[in-house]
C-alpha positions in Angstrom: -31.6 -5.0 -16.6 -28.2 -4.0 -17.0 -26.3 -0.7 -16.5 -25.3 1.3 -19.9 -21.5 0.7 -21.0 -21.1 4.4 -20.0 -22.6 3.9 -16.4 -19.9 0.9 -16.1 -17.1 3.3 -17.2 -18.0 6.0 -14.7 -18.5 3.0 -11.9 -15.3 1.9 -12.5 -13.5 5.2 -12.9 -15.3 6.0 -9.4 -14.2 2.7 -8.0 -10.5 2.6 -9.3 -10.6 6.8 -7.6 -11.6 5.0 -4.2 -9.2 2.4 -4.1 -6.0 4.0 -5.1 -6.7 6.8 -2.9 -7.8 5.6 0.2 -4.7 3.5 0.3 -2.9 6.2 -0.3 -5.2 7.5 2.8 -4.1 4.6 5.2 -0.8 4.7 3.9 -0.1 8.5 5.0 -1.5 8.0 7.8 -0.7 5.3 9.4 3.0 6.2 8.3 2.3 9.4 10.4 0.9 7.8 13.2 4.2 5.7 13.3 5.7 9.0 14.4 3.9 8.7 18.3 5.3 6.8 21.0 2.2 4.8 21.5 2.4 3.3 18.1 5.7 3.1 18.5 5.2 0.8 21.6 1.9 -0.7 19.9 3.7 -1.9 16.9 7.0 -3.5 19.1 5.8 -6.9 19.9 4.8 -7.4 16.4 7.9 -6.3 14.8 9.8 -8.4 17.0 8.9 -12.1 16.0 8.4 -10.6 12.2 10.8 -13.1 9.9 11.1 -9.5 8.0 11.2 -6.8 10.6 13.0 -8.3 13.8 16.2 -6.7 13.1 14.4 -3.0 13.4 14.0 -2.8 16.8 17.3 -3.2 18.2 19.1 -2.0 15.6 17.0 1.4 15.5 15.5 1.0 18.9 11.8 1.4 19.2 10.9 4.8 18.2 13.6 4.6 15.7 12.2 1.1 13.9 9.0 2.8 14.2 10.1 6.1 12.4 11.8 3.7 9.7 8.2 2.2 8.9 6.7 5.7 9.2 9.0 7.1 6.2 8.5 3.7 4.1 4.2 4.0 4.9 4.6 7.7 3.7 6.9 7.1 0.6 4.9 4.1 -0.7 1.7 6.4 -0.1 2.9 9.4 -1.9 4.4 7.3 -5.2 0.8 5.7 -5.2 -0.7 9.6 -5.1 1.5 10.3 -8.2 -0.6 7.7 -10.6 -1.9 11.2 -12.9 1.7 11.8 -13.8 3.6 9.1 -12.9 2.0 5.6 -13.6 5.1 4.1 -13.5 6.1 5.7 -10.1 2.4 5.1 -9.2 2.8 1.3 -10.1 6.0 0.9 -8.0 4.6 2.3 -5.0 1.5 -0.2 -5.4 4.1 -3.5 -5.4 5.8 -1.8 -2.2 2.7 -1.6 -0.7 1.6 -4.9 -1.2 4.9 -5.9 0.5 4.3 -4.1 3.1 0.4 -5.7 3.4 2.0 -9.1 3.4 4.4 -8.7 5.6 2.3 -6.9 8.4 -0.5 -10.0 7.4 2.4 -12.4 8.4 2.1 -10.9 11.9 -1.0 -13.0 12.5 1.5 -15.6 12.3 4.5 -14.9 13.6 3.2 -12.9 16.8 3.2 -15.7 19.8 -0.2 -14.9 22.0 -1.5 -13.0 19.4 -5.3 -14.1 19.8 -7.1 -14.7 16.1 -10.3 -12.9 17.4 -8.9 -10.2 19.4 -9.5 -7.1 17.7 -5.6 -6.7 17.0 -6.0 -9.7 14.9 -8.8 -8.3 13.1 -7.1 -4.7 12.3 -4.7 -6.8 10.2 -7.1 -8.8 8.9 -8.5 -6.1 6.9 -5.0 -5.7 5.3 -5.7 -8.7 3.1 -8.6 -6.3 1.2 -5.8 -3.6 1.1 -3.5 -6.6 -0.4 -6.1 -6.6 -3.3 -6.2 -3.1 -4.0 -2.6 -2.2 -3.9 -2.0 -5.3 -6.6 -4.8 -4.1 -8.6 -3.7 -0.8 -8.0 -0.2 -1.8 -9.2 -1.3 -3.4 -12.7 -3.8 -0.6 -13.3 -0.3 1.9 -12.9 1.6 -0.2 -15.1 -1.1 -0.7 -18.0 -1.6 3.4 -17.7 2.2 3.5 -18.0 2.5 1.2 -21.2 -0.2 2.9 -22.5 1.7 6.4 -22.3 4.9 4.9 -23.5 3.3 3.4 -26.8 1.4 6.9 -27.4 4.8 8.3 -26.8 6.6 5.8 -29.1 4.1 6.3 -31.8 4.0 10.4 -31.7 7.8 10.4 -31.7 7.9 8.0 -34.9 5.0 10.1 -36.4 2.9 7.1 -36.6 0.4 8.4 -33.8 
């Protein structure tokens, strides 16, 4: 037995509702959370060995490279928010979160002493699942935005 088409539709409307926004959830805040001097200190180590985010610290000093990642979290989690008016915006945010993902993922590499069942290493761990929603995320945004364009395209030729 099988659920009815229009089950599936609402279990995927549901489902696509729950991904989108509880990254946008993480995203604002954590980004906030980036704002305290223990995070701050917390996320130091890492960003020093990162291959993308060793410059931050001395450059911006602690609190200050942690600020800079606060504003970005934040950003990327209010363009993702945007998707019912701004697919495009929406689908944006999505790719900049999944660079963000991979590049805090690459701390389980680039961190030296950074133990693989600690539970540090499995906080980041969990990014990877957040890696698949924000690139599912992102083609969802885009395929909502071509949609809209073509609807657009068509009503402004009067072909709609």
């Amino acid at each position: 037995m099988f659920p009815t088409p229009a089950l599936e539709a609402r279990l995927a409307s549901s489902g696509a509702i729950v991904l989108r926004y509880s990254l946008v959830f993480f995203f604002l805040a954590f980004g906030l959370y980036k704002f305290t001097p223990q995070e701050a200190a917390g996320i130091a180590p890492l960003m020093a060995h990162s291959p993308v985010l060793f410059w931050a610290g001395p450059l911006l000093g602690e609190q200050g490279a942690s600020n800079l990642i606060g504003v970005v979290e934040i950003a990327l989690g209010l363009m993702v928010a945007a998707r019912a008016f701004a697919p495009r915006i929406s689908g944006l945010g999505s790719l900049g979160m999944a660079g963000a993902l991979v590049t805090t993922l690459s701390f389980l590499f680039t961190t030296p002493g950074l133990d693989p069942q600690s539970s540090d290493a499995g906080f980041l761990l969990k990014d990877l699942t957040l890696l698949g929603a924000a690139l599912w995320g992102a083609a969802e945004a885009f395929a909502a935005a071509r949609s809209a364009l073509a609807v657009t395209t068509r009503t402004a030729l009067g072909t709609a």
